[in-house]
C-alpha positions as a LaTeX table, in Angstrom:
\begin{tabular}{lrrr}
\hline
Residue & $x$ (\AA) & $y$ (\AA) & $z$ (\AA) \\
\hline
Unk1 & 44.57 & 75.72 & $-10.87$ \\
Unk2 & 46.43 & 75.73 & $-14.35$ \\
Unk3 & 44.46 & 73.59 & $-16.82$ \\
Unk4 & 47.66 & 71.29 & $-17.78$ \\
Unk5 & 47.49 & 70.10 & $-13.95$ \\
Unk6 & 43.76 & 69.48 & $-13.85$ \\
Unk7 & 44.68 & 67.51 & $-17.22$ \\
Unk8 & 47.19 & 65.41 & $-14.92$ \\
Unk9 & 44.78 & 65.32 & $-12.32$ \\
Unk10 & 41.72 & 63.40 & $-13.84$ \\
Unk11 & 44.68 & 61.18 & $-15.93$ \\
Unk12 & 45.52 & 59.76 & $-12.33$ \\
Unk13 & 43.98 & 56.11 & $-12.06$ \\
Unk14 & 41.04 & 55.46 & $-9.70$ \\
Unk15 & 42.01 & 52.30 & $-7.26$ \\
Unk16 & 38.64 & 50.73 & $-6.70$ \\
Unk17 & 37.44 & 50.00 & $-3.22$ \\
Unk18 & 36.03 & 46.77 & $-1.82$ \\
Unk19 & 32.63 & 47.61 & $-0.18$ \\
Unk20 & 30.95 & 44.08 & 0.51 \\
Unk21 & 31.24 & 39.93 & $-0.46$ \\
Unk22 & 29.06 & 37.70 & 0.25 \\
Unk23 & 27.92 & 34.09 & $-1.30$ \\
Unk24 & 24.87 & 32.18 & $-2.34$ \\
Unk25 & 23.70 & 29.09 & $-4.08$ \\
Unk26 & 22.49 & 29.82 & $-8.07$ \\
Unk27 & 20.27 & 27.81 & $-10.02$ \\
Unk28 & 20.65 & 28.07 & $-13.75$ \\
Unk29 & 18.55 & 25.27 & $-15.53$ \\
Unk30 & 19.57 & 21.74 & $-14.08$ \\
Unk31 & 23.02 & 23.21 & $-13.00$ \\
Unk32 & 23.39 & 24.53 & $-9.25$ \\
Unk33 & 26.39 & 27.19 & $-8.44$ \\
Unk34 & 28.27 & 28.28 & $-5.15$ \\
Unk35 & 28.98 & 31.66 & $-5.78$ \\
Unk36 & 31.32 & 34.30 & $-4.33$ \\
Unk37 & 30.59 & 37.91 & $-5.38$ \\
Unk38 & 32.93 & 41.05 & $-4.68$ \\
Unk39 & 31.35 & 44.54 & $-5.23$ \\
Unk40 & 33.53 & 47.49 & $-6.04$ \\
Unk41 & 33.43 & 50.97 & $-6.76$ \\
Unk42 & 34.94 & 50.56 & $-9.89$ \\
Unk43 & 37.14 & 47.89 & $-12.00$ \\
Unk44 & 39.75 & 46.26 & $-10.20$ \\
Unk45 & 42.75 & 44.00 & $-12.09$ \\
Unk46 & 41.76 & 40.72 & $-10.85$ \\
Unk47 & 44.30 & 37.63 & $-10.49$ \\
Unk48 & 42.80 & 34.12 & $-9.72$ \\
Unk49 & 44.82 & 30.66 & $-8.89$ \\
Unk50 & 44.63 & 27.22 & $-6.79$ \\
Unk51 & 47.79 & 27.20 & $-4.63$ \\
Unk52 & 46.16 & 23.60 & $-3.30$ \\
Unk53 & 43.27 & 21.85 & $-3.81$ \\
Unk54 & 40.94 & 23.11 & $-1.95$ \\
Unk55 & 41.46 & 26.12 & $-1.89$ \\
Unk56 & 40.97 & 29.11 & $-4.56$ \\
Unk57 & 43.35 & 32.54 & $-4.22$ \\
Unk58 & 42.04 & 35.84 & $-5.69$ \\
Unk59 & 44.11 & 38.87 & $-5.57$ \\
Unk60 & 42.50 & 42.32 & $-6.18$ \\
Unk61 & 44.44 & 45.53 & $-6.62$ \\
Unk62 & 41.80 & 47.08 & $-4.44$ \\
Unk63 & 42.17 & 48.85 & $-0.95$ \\
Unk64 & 39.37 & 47.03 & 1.64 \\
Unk65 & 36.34 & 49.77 & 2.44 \\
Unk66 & 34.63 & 46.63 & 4.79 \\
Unk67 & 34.43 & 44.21 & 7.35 \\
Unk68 & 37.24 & 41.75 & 6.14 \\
Unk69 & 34.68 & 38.83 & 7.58 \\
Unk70 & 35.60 & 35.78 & 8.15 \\
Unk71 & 32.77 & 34.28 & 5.89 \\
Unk72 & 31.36 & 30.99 & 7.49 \\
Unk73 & 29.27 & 29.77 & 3.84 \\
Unk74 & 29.25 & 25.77 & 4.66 \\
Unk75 & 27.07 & 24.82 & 1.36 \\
Unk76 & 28.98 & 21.74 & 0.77 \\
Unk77 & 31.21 & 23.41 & $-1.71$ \\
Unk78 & 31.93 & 26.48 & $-0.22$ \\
Unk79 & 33.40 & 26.22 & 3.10 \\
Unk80 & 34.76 & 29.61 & 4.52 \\
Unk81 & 35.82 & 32.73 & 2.95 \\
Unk82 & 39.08 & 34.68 & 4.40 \\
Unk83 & 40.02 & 38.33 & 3.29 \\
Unk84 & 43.92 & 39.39 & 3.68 \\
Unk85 & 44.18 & 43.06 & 3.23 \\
Unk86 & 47.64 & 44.49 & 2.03 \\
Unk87 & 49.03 & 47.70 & 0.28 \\
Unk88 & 46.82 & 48.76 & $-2.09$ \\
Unk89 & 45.75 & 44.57 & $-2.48$ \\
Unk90 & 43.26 & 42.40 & $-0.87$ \\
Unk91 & 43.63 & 38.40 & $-1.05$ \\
Unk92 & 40.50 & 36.47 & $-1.12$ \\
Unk93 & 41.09 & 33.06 & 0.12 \\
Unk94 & 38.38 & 30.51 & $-0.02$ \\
Unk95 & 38.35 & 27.62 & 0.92 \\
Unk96 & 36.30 & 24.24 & $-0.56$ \\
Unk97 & 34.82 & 21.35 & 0.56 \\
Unk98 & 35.80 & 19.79 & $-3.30$ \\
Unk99 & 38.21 & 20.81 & $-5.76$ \\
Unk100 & 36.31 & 22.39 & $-8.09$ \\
Unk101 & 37.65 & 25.50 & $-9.77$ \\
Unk102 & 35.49 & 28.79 & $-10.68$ \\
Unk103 & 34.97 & 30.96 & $-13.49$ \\
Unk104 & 35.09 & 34.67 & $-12.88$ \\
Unk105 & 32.57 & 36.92 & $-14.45$ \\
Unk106 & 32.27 & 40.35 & $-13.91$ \\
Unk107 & 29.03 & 42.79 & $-13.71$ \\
Unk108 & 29.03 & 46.32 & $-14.82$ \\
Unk109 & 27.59 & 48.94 & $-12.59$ \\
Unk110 & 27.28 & 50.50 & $-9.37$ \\
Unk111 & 28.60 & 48.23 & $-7.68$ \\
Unk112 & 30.79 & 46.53 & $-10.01$ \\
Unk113 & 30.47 & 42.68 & $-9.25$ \\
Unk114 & 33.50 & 40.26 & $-9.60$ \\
Unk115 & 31.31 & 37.19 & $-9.47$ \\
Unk116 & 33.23 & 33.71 & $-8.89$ \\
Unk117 & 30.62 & 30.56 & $-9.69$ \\
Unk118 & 31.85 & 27.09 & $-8.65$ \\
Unk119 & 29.88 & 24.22 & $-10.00$ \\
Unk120 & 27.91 & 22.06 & $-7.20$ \\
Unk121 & 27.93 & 19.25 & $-9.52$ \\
Unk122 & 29.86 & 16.96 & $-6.98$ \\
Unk123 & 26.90 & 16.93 & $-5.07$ \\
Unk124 & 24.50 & 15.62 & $-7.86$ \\
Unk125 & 26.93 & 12.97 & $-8.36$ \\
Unk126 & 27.04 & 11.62 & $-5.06$ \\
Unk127 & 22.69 & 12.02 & $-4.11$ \\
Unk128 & 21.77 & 10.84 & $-7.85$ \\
Unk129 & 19.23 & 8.21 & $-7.84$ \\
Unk130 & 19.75 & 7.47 & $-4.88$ \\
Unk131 & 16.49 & 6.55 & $-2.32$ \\
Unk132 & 15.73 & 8.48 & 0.61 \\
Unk133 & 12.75 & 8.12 & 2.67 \\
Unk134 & 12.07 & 10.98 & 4.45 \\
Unk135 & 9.75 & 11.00 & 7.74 \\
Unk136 & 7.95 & 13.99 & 9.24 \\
Unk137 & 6.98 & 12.65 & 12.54 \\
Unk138 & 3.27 & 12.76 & 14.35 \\
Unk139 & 0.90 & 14.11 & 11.83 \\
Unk140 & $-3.00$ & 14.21 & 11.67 \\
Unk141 & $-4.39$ & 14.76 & 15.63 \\
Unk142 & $-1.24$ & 13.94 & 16.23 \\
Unk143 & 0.68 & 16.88 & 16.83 \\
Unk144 & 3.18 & 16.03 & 18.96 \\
Unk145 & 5.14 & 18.39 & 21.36 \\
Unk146 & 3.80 & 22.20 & 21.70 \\
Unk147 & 5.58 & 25.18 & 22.41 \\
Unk148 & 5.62 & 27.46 & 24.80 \\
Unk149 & 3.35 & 30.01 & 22.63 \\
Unk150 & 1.53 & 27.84 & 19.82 \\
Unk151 & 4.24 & 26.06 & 17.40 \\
Unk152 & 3.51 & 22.53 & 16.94 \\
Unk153 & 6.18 & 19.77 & 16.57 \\
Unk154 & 4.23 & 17.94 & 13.81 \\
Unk155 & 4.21 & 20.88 & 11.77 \\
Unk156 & 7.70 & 22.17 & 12.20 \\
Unk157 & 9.04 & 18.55 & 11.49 \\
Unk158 & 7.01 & 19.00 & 7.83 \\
Unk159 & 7.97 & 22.25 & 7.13 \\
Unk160 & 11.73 & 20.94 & 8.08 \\
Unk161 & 11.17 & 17.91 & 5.56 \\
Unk162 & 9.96 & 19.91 & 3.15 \\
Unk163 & 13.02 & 21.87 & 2.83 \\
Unk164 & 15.21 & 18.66 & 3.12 \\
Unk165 & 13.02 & 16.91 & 0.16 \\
Unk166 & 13.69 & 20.41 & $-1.85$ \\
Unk167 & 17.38 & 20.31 & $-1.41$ \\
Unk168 & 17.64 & 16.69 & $-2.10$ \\
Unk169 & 15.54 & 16.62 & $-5.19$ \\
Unk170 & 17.76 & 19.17 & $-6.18$ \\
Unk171 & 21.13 & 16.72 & $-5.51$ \\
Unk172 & 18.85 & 14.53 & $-8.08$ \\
Unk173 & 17.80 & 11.76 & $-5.22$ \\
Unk174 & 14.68 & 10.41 & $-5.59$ \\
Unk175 & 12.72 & 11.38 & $-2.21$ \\
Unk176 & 9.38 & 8.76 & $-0.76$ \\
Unk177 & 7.49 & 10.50 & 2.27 \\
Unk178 & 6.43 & 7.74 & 4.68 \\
Unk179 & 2.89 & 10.45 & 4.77 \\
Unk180 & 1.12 & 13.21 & 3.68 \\
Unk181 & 0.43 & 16.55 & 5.41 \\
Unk182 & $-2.71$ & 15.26 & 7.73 \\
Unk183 & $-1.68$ & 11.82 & 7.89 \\
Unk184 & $-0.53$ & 10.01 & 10.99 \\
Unk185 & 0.30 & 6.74 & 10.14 \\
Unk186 & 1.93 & 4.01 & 12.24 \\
Unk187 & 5.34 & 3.15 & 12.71 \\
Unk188 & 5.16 & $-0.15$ & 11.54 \\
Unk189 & 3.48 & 1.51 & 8.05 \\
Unk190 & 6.42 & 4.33 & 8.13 \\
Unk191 & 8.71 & 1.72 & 7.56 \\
Unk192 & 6.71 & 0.16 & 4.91 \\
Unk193 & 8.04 & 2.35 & 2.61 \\
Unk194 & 11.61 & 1.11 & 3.32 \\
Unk195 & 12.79 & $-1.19$ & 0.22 \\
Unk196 & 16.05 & $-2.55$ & $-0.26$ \\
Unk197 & 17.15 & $-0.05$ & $-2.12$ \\
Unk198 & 16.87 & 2.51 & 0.34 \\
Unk199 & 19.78 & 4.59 & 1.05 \\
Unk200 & 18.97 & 5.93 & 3.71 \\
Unk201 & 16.17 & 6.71 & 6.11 \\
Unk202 & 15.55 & 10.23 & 7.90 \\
Unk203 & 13.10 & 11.37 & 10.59 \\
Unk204 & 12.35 & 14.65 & 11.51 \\
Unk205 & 11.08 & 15.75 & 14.94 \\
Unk206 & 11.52 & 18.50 & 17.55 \\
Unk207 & 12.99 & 17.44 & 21.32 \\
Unk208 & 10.31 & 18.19 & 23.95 \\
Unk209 & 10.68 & 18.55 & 28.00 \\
Unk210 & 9.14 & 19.29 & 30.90 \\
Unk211 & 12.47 & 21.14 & 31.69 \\
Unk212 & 11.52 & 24.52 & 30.04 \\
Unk213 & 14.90 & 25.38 & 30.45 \\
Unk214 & 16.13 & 22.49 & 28.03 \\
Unk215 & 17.38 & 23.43 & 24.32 \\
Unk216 & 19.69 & 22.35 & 21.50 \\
Unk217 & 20.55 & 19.45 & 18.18 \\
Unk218 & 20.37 & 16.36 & 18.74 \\
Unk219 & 20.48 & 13.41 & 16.41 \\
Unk220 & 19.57 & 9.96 & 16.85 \\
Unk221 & 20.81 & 7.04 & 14.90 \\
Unk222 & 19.98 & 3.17 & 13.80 \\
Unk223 & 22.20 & 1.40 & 16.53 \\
Unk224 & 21.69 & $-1.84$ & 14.23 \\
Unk225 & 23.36 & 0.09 & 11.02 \\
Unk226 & 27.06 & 0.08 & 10.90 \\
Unk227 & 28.74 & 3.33 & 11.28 \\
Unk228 & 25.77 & 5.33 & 12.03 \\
Unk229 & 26.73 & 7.07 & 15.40 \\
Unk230 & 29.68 & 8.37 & 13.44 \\
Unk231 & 27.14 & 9.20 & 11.01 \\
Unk232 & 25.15 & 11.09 & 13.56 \\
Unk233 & 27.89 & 12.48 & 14.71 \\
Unk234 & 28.72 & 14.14 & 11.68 \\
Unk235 & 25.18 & 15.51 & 10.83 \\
Unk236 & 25.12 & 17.14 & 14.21 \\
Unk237 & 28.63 & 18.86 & 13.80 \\
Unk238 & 27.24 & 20.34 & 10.78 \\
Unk239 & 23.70 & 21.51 & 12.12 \\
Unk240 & 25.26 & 23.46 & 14.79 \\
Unk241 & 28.09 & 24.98 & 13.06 \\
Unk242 & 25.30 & 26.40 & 10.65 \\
Unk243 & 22.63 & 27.24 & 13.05 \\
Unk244 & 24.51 & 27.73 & 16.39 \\
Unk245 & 22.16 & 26.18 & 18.69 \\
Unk246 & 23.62 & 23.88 & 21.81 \\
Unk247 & 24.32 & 20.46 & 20.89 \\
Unk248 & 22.37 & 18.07 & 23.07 \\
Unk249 & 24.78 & 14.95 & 21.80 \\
Unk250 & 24.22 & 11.73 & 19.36 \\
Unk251 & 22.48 & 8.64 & 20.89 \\
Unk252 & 20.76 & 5.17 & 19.82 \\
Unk253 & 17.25 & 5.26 & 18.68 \\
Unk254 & 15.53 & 1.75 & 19.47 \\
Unk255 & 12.78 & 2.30 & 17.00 \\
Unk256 & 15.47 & 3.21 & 14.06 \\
Unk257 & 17.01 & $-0.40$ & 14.76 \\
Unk258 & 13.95 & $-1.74$ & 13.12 \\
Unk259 & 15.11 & $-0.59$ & 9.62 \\
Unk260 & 17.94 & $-2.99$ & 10.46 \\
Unk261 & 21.48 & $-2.33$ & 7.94 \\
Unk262 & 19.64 & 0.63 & 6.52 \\
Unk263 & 20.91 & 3.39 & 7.76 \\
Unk264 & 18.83 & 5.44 & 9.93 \\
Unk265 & 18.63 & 9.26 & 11.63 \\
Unk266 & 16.26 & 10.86 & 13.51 \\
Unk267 & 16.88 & 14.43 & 13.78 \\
Unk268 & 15.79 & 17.05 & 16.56 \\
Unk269 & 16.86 & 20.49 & 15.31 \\
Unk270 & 15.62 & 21.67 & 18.77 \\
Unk271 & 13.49 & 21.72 & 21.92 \\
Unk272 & 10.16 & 22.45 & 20.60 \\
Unk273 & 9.58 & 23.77 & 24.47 \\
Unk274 & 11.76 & 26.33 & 24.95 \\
Unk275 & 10.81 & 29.95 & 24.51 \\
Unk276 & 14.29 & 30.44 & 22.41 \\
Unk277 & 14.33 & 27.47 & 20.28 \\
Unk278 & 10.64 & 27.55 & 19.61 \\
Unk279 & 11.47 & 30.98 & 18.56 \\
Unk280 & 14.44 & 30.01 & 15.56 \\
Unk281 & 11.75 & 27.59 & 14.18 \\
Unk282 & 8.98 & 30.63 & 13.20 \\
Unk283 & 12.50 & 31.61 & 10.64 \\
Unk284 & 12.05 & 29.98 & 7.17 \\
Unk285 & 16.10 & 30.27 & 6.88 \\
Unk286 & 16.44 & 28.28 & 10.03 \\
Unk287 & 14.84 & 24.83 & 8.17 \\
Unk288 & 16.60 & 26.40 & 5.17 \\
Unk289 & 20.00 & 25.69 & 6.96 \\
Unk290 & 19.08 & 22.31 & 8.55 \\
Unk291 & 18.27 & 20.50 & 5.44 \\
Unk292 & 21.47 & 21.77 & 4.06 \\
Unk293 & 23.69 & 20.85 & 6.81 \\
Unk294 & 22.15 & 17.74 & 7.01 \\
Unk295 & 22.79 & 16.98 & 3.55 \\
Unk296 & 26.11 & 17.91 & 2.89 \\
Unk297 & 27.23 & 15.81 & 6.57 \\
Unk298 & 25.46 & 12.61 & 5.02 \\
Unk299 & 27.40 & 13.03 & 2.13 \\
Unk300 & 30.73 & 13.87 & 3.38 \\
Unk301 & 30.29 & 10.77 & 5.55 \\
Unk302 & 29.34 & 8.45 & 3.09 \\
Unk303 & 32.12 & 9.76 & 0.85 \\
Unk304 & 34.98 & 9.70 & 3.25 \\
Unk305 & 33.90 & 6.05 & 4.30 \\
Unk306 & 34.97 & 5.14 & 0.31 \\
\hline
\end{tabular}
């Protein structure tokens, strides 16, 4: 080959190719982050914009090397990502549960990272200071329902709480447990801890059965608390959309009507007694993405209520 056309040859431009996106919650300091990160072979021109609130537009001159998703995220800012591939462009569209917009960093190297960070601020807003008293149920001797190999319901309602108290300590609530670890106290104390100020109250427990055969969410809710089966009804969309188990339905709770206008949940992520469901509660993500749902539904009802 004459050298003058190699010359022309490594002149031409490289179009970078789109190999994988995918999105995760940051912590920098105090300051939480949805992010959305697109790896590339190599530098593509990059166009971002807002053609609505809601929803953020970015336009690669790329050609797509992947799956072009859909991208359920669901973090309470983040709602879905959508990929439109065209000639020689690709069109990120994602969508928001707030209208917050993101700044775009990139990240040299192999891959090259196109890094979108949208603040989850919002959510600190909306959970600071406010009480929640969160409720692990049996405890102690007390362990409650057993599964069908050795998981205990007392246990997997603690490690669920545990991840709930995490993420809402991190929306800047302030978080009382009605016990500790190998307590078992009464109902009657759990709702001792109930003040006034409360915001709202949230039990955690598994659904058990003699039906082996039984699975799925449920929620229960404070029948004397305005609003709440809406309220329920709302946290259990969310917990299934995240961890697509059954939904076993929203219903009143006759020990939650104690707490009285407080509102009041009790949540069953699953039937403890079923060889499948016992199964999703030995993953850590699986209490990961209850406590999330959870939280973002509460909020987006309380919000929308405004």
């Amino acid at each position: 080959m004459p050298a003058s056309l190699v010359s022309e040859v490594k002149k031409l431009p490289t179009t970078a190719r789109l190999t994988n996106f995918y999105s995760k919650v940051m912590l920098e300091g105090e300051e939480q982050f949805s992010t959305v990160t697109i790896e590339a072979t190599a530098p593509p021109p990059t166009a971002i914009d807002y053609p609505e609130p809601g929803t953020c537009r970015v336009t690669l001159r790329a050609i797509l090397n992947m799956y072009p998703g859909p991208l359920y995220v669901q973090d309470g800012i983040v709602r879905e990502v959508t990929v439109e591939p065209g000639d020689r462009q690709v069109t990120f569209n994602i969508s928001l549960d707030e209208a917050v917009q993101a700044t775009l960093t990139a990240v040299e190297g192999v891959p090259y990272r196109i890094v979108l960070r949208f603040s989850r601020r919002p959510l600190q807003e909306f959970y600071r200071d406010k009480l929640i008293i969160l409720d692990p149920g049996h405890g102690g001797t007390d362990g409650g329902w057993r599964g069908p190999v050795n998981l205990w319901e007392r246990d997997m309602a603690w490690k669920t709480a545990r991840e709930l108290a995490r993420v809402l300590e991190g929306f800047k609530a302030r978080v009382i447990w009605t016990r500790e670890e190998q307590e078992n106290p009464s109902w009657q104390e759990r709702l001792r801890k109930v003040t006034p100020a409360t915001f709202c109250f949230i039990s955690v427990h598994e659904h058990g059965a003699t039906d082996a055969g039984q699975r799925g969410t449920a929620v229960l809710y404070n029948p004397a608390s305005r609003g709440n089966e809406e309220l329920a009804a709302k946290v259990l969309e969310r917990i299934v959309a995240r961890v697509k188990t059954p939904a076993r339905g929203v219903k009143a709770d006759e020990e939650l009507a104690r707490l009285g206008e407080v509102p009041g949940l009790k949540l069953e992520p699953v039937a403890i007694t079923n060889w499948v469901d016992e199964g999703l509660l030995r993953n850590p993500y699986f209490h990961q993405k209850v406590a999330l749902a959870t939280a973002v539904a509460i909020k987006q009802y309380f919000q929308r209520r405004k």
